[in-house]
C-alpha positions as CSV (number, residue, x, y, z in Angstrom):
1,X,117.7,87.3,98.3
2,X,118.3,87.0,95.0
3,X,117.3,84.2,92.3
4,X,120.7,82.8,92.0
5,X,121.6,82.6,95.4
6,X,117.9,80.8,95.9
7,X,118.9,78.6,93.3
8,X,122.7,78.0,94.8
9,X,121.4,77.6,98.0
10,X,118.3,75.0,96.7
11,X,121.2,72.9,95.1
12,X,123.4,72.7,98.2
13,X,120.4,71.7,100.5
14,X,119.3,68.9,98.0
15,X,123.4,67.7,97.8
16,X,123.8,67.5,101.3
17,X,120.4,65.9,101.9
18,X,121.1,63.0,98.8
19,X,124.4,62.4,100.7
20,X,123.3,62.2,104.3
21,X,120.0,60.2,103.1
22,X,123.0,57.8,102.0
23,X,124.9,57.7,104.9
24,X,122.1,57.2,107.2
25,X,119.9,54.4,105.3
26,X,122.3,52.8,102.8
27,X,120.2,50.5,100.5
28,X,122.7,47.8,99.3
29,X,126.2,48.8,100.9
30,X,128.2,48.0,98.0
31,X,130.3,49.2,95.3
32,X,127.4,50.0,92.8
33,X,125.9,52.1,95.6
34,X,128.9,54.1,96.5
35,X,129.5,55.1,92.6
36,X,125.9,56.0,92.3
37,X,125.8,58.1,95.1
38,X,129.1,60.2,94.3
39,X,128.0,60.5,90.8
40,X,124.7,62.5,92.1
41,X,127.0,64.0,94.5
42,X,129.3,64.8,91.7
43,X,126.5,65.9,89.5
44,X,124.8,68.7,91.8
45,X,128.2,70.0,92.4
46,X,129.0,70.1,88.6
47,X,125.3,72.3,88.3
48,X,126.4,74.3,91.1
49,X,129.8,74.9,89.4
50,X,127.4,75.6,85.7
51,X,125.6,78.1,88.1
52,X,128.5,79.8,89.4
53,X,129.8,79.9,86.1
54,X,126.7,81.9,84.5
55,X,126.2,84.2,87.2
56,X,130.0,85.5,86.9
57,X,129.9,86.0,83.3
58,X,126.7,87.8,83.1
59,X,127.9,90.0,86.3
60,X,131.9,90.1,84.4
61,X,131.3,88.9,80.7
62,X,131.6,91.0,77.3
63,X,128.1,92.5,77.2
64,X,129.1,92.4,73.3
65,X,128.4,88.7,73.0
């Protein structure tokens, strides 16, 4: 397996585990709570998206740059 998909694959576990960790034991159950947790949501999925990103342009890019 390559490094990127064990990266990709690290990220995705850790996302789903910070959401279902949520779901299951909620601390306060209110609105504060609910924003926090989508923004870490939010913000594993933006570095999985900053992953995806590098990995096609060193596979596709201009090897000029």
């Amino acid at each position: 397996m390559s490094i990127e998909q064990r990266l990709l694959n690290a990220l995705k576990v850790k996302q789903s585990e910070f959401a279902l960790e949520g779901l299951k034991r909620p601390l306060q159950r209110d609105a504060f709570e609910y924003g926090y947790r989508t923004g870490i949501v939010n913000g594993y999925e933006a570095a999985i998206n900053v992953l995806l990103d590098l990995i096609k342009d060193e596979r596709d890019g201009d090897p000029d740059l």
